[in-house]
C-alpha positions as a printed Julia matrix, in Angstrom:
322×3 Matrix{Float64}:
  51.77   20.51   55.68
  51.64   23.4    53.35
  54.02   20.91   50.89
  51.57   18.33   51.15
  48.52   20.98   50.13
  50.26   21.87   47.22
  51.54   18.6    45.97
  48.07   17.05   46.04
  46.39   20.07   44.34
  49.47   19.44   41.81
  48.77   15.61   41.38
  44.77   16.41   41.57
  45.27   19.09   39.01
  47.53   16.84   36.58
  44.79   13.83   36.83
  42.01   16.63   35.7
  44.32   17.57   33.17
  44.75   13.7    31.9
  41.03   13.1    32.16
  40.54   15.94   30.33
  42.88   14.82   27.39
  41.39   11.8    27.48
  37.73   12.63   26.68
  39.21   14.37   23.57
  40.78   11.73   22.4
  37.86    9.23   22.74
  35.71   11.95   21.3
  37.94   12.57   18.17
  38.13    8.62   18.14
  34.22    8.48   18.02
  34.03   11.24   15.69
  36.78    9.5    13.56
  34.64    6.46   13.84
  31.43    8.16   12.88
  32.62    9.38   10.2
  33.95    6.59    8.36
  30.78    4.62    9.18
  28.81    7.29    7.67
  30.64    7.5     4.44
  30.31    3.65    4.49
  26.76    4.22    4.06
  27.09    6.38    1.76
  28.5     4.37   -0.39
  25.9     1.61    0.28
  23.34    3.63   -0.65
  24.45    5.08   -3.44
  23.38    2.7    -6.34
  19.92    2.77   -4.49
  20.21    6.6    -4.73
  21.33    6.66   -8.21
  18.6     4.1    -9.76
  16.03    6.38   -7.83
  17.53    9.55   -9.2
  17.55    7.68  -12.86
  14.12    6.35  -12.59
  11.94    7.63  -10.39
  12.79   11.17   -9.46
  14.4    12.16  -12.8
  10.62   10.68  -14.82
   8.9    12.76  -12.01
  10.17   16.45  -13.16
  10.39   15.77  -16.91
   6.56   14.23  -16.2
   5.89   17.38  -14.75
   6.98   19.75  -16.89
   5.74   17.93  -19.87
   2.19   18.12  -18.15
   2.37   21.94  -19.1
   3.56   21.54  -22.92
   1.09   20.36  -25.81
   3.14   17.52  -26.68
   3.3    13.83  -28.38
   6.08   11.37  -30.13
   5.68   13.66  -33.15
   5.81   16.74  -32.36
   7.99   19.12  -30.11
   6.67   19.98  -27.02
   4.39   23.59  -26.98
   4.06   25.2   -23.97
   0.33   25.63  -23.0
   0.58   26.73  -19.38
  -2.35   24.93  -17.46
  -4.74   24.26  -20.33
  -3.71   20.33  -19.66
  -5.07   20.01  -15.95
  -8.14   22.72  -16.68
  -8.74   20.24  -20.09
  -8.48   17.29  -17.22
 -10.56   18.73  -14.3
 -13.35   19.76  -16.97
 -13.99   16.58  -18.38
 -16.64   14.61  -16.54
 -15.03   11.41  -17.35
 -12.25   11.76  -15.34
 -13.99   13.06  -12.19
 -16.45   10.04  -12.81
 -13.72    8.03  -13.22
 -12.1     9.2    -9.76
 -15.35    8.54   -7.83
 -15.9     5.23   -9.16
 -12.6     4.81   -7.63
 -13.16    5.74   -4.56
 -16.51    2.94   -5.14
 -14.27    0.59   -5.86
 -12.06    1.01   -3.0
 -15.04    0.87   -0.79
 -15.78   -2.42   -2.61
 -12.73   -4.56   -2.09
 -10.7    -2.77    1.0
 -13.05   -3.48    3.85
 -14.67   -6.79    2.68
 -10.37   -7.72    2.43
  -9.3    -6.5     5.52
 -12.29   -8.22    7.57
 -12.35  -11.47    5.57
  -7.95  -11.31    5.83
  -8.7   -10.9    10.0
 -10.6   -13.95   10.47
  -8.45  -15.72    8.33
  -5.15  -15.31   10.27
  -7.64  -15.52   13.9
  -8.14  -19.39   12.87
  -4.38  -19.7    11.44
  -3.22  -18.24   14.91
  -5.8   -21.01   16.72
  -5.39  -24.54   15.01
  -2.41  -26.96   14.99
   0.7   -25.47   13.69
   0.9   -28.29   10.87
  -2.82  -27.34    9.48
  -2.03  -23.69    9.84
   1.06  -24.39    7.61
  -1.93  -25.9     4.99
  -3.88  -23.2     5.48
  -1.12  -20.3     4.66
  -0.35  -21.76    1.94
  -3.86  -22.44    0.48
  -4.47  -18.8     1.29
  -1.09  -17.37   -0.57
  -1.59  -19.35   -3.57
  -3.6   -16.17   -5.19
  -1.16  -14.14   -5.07
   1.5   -15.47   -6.88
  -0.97  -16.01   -9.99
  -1.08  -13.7   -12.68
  -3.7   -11.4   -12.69
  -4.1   -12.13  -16.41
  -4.95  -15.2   -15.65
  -7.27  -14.53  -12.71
  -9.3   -12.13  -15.06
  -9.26  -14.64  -17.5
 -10.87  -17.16  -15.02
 -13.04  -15.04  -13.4
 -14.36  -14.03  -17.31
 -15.67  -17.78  -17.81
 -17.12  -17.7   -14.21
 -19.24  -14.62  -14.79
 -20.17  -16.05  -18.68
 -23.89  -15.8   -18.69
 -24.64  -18.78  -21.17
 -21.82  -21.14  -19.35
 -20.47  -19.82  -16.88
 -20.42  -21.42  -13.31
 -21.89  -18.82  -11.01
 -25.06  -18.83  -12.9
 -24.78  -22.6   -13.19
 -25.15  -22.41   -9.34
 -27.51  -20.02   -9.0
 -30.03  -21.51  -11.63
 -29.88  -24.83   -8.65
 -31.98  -22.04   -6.38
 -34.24  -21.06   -9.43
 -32.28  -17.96  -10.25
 -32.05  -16.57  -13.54
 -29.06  -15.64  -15.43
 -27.34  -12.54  -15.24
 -24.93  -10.73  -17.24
 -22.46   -9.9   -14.61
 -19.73   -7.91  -16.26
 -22.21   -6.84  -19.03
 -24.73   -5.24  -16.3
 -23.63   -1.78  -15.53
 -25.2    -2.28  -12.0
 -22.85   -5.52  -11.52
 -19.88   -4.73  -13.36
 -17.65   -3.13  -11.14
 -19.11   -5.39   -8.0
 -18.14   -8.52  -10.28
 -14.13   -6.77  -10.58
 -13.87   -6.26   -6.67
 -14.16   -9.76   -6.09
 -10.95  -10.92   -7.86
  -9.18   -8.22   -6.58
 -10.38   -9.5    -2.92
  -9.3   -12.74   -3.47
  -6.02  -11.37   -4.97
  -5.19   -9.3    -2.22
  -6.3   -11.58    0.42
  -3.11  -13.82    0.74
  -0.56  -10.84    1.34
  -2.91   -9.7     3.55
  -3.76  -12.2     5.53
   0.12  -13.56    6.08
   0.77   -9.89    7.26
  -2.05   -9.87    9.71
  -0.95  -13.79   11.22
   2.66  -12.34   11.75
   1.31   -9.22   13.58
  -1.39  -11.67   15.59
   1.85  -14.27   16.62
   3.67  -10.95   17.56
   1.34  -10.18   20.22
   2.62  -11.42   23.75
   0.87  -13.92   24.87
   0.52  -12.72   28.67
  -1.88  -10.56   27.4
  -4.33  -13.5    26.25
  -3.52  -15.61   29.4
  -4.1   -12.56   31.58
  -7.4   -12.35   29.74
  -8.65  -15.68   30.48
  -8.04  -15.13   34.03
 -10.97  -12.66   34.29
 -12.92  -14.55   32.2
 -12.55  -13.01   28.87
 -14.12  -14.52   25.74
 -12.64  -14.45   22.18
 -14.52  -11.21   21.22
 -13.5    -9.24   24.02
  -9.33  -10.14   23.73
 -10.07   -9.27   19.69
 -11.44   -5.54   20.84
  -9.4    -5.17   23.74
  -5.64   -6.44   23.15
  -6.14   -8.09   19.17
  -7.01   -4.95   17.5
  -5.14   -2.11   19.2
  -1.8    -4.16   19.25
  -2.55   -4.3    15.36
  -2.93   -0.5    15.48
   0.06   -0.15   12.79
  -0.28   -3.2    11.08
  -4.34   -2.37   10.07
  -3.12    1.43    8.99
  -0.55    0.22    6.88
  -3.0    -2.64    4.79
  -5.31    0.28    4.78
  -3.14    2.6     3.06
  -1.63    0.11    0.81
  -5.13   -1.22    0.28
  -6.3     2.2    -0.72
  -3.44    2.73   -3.27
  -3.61   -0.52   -5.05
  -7.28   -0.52   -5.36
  -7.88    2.79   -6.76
  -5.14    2.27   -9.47
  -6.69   -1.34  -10.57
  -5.67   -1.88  -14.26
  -5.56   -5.22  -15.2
  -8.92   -6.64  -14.18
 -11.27   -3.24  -15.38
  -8.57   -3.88  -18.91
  -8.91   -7.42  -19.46
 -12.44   -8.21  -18.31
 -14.26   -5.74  -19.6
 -11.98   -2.74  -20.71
 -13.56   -0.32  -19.08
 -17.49   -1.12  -19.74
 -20.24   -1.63  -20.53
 -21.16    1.82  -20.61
 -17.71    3.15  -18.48
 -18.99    1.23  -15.54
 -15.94   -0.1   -14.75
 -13.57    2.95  -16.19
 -11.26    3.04  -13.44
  -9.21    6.06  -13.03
  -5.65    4.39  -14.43
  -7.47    2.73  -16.85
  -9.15    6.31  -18.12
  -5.66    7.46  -18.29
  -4.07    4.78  -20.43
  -7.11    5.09  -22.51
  -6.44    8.7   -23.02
  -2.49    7.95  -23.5
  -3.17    5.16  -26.0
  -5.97    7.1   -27.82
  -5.08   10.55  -27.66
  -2.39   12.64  -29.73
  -1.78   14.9   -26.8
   0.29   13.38  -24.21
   0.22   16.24  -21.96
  -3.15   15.63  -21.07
  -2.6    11.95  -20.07
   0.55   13.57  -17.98
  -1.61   15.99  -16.21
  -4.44   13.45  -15.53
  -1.8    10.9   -13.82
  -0.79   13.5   -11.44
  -4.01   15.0   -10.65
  -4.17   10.84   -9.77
  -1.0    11.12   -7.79
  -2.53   14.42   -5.76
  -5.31   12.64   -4.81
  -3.87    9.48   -4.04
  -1.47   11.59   -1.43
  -3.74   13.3    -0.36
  -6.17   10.78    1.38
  -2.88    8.93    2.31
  -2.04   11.85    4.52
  -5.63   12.36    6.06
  -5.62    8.31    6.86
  -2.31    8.74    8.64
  -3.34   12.88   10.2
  -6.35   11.2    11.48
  -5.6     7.61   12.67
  -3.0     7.59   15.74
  -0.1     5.63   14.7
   1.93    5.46   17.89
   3.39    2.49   18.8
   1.66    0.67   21.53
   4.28   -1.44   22.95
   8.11   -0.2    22.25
């Protein structure tokens, strides 16, 4: 008996032992495989990492510390401390310039988002053929050029010949000088930009809509649910992270509009439309001092992150369904 005792705490002892070595050598094997993975990606990522370093993080510092020199193309660079951003925050222009873009965002973000929504709603509810029509119709805007589109958009608004005042005299209305208004002018750039954005927009919106599950909506029509209630209650919050990212995106394109403020009016009449990266390549075209052009387009860049960071500290982004 007492043989027995001790040759099964011998054979219990040696399996212990074996499990033991075992779960090292699976863990050195995992760790052996982890680690080549992870240099694998490290590889892969390193031509990202090195184009980022070369031209994004790289123009970032030198950006920055030339913001604090007195500086063009033919001169060396002086320091100057922050004369540059004091020069930038103390002309009226620029804060002007950052208000009308916050107008401007205010112009074209909400009118695109809502208009972008009921868009993909009747994609998601006709025929799949005609909602095939109807994405593309609705994409076509955004692959033209926005040179074009101001170009367009500049014999639309023409006050002698152009074809919204062609319409409007039908009703008896008389002719108005949309982009040469300053009470117009900006309202007459946020609606290219609206119909610019609105085909990215809306495609991102229709794939979030055919994400939803459909139990949801069936479930719904059980208890008698019209459209307007599934839109509040199942639409809308299962879009939760879809809406917050087009808002922030929205946000940053439309406050650094160039090309339609440039091309259809540049920037009048009267600064009306002197959006804040126009002011800045106005000042950089113009002006002898690049520093101050440097320090206006990160003052730009401050503000720009910081309303991205109140949008996200103050709308809950949590994932509804995992």
């Amino acid at each position: 008996m007492v043989h027995q005792a001790v040759h099964d705490s011998v054979v219990i002892d040696a399996r212990g032992a074996s499990n033991a070595d075992d779960k090292r050598e699976q863990r050195r094997r995992h760790d052996r495989h982890r680690y080549r993975d992870s240099k694998l990606a490290y590889v892969l990522i390193l031509p990202a990492m090195v184009l980022l370093g070369i031209f994004v993080i790289w123009p970032a510092i030198y950006a920055t510390f030339l913001s604090f020199q007195d500086w063009s193309f033919y001169k060396p660079p002086v320091f100057v401390g922050l004369k540059n951003y004091a020069d930038v925050l103390a002309d009226p222009l620029f804060l002007d310039a950052i208000v009308r873009g916050f107008i401007f965002v205010l112009l074209t973000v909400p009118p695109m988002l809502v208009l972008a929504f009921f868009f993909a709603s009747l994609v998601v509810s006709v025929a799949r053929r005609f909602a095939g029509v109807l994405k593309v119709s609705i994409y076509v805007p955004t692959i033209v050029s926005t040179v074009i589109t101001s170009i367009i958009f500049v014999l639309i608004y023409d006050y002698s010949g152009g074809l919204l005042n062609w319409f409007l005299a039908l009703f008896g209305v008389a002719p108005t000088a949309w982009i040469g208004d300053p009470a117009w002018a900006l309202v007459a750039i946020a609606v290219p930009a609206i119909w610019l954005g609105m085909g990215l927009t809306s495609l991102i919106m229709v794939a979030a809509m055919i994400d939803v599950p459909t139990e949801y909506y069936e479930a719904a029509s059980m208890e008698g649910a019209n459209w307007r209630q599934k839109t509040v209650y199942i639409t809308l919050p299962q879009m939760k992270n879809v809406l917050l990212y087009l808002l922030v995106t929205g946000f940053v394109v439309a406050i650094q509009q160039l090309d339609l403020p440039l091309i259809m009016t540049n920037g009048g009449p009267v600064n009306a439309t002197m959006l804040p990266n126009l002011f800045i390549f106005t000042h950089f075209r113009n002006d002898i001092n690049v520093g101050y052009s440097i320090a206006a387009a990160l003052l730009l860049f401050a503000v720009l992150g910081s309303v991205s960071a109140i949008i996200f500290r103050f709308v809950n982004s949590e994932r509804l369904v995992d």
